[in-house]
N, C-alpha and C positions, 0 to 999 in steps of 0.2 A: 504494500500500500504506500508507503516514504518513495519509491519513486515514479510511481501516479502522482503525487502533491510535488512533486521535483516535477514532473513535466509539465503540470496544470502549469506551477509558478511560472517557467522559464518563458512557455508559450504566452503567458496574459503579459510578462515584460517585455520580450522580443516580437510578439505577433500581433496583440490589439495593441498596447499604446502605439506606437507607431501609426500605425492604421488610421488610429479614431486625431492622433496629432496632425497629421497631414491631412484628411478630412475635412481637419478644425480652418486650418488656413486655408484651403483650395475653396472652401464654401464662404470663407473671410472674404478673398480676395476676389471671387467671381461675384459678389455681393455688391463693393466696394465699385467694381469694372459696370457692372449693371447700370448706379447711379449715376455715375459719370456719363455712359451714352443718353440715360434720360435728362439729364441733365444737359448738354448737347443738342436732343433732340427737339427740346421745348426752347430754351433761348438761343441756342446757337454759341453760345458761350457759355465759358465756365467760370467762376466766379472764384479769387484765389484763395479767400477764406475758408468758403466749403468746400475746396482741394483737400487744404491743409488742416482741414480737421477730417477729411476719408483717409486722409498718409498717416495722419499722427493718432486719428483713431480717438472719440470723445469719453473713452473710458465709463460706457454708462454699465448698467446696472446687469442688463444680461453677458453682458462679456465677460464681467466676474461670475457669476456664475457656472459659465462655462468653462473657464480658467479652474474655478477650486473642483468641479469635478472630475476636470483632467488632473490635476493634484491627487485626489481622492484616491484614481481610476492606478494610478501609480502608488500609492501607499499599502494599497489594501496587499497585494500580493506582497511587498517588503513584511508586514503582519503575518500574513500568512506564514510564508516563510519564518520567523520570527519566533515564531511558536512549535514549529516543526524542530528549534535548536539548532537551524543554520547558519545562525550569526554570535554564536557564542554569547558573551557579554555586552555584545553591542546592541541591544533590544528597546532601551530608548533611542536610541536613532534611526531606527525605525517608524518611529512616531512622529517623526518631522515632516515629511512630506503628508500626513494625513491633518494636521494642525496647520500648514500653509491651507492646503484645499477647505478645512473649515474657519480660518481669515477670510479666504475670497468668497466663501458663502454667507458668511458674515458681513462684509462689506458690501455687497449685492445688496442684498437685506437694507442694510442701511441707507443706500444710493437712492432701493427705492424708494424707501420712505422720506426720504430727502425731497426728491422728483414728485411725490405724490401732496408735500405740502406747499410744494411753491406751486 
């Protein structure tokens, strides 16, 4: 059974994340590409401010939470593992990347209710 949960582990680090992190950008970035030609296609121009904030990205509220789940989606199997006695002494640091992904779910959180009272 220790090397079914060794293989589960290895393939959820080297097989989804990846997957679901490229995912995350190509559906960022075709997103971002969308706006710009509607935005082209209504005025014909593009306006430098609303560039500059599709480049640098307005850090609202769903993007953190898509960020701490990708955090999350990365912690859980480091636990796993963890618990299986893979990492010897090192078992709180394991817990770091699950405490980043509940920051950014936290912060989400707050963004929205930030957005939701102005």
């Amino acid at each position: 059974m220790d090397s079914f949960e060794g293989v589960l582990a290895v393939f959820l680090i080297f097989g989804v994340l990846p997957t679901v992190f490229i995912v995350f950008i190509y559906k960022l970035k075709t997103k971002k590409m969308e706006t710009i030609v509607k935005l082209t296609e209504l005025d014909g121009k593009v306006n430098l401010i609303m560039l500059k904030t599709l480049i640098d990205g307005s850090g609202s509220h769903k993007k953190d939470y898509k960020i701490g789940l990708i955090w999350l989606a990365i912690g859980l199997p480091f636990i796993f593992m963890a618990f299986n006695n893979s990492f010897g002494n090192f078992h709180v640091l394991t817990l770091i990347p699950l405490f980043i992904g509940f920051a950014y779910l936290i912060s989400g959180k707050l963004r929205l209710r930030e957005a939701e009272q102005n």
